[in-house]
C-alpha positions as CSV (number, residue, x, y, z in Angstrom):
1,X,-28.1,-13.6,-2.8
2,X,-30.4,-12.6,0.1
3,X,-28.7,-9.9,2.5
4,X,-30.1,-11.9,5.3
5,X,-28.6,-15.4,4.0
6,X,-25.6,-13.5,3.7
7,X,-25.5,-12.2,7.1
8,X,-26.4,-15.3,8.7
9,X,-23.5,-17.6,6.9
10,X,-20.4,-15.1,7.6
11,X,-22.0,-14.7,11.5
12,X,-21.8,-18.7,11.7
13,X,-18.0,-18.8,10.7
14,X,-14.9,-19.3,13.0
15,X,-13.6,-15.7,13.7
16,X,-10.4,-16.7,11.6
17,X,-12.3,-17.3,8.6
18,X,-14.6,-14.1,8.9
19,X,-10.9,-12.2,8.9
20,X,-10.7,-13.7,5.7
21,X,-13.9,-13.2,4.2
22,X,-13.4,-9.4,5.2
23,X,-9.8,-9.1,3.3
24,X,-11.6,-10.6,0.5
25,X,-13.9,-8.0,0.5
26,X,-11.2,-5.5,0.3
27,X,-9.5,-7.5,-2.6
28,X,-13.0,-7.4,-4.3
29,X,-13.2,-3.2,-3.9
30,X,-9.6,-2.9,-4.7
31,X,-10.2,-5.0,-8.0
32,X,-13.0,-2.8,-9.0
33,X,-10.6,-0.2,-8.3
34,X,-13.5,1.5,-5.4
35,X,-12.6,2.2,-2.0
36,X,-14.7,0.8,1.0
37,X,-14.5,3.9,2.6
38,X,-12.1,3.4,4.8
39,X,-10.5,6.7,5.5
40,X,-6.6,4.9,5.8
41,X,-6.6,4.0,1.8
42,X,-7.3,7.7,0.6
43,X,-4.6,8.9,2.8
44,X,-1.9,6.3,1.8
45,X,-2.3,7.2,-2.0
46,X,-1.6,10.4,-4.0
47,X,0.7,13.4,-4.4
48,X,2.4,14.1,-1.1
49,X,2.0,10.5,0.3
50,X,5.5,10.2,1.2
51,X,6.6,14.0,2.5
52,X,9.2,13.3,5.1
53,X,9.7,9.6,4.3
54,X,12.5,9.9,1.8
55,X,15.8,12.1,1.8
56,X,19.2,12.6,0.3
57,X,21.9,12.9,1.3
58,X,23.8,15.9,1.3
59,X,26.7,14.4,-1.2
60,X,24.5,12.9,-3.3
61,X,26.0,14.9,-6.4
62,X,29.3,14.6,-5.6
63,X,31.6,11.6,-7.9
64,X,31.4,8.5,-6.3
65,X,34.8,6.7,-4.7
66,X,34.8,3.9,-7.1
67,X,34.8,6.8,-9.8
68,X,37.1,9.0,-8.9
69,X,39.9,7.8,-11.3
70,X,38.1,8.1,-14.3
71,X,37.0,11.3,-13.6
72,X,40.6,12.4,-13.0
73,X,41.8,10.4,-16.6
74,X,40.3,13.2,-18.3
């Protein structure tokens, strides 16, 4: 397909459909498993992607409630 022909049909769409035609384009690169280069994907993926975002609680090991009584059985 001809760039130009290209360019010409997605510039002649309603802007609600070129929203679409540009999250298809993203669906297209993801598929492939590229990037389009947007910066936001290689920051959102990899080691370190969620530093900050999770935490535990400071009982976390302790015996739960519900458990206590069996723990005590022994």
């Amino acid at each position: 397909m001809n760039q130009a022909v290209l360019s010409s049909r997605i510039e002649n769409l309603p802007e609600e459909f070129k929203a679409d035609v540009l999250d298809f384009i993203d669906f297209l690169y993801f598929k492939k498993g590229k990037t389009n280069g947007d910066s936001d994907n290689n920051k959102r993926n990899g080691f370190g992607c969620l530093k900050g975002k999770i935490s535990l609680r400071e009982d976390f090991d302790e015996p739960l409630e519900d458990f206590k009584c069996y723990m005590n059985a022994g």
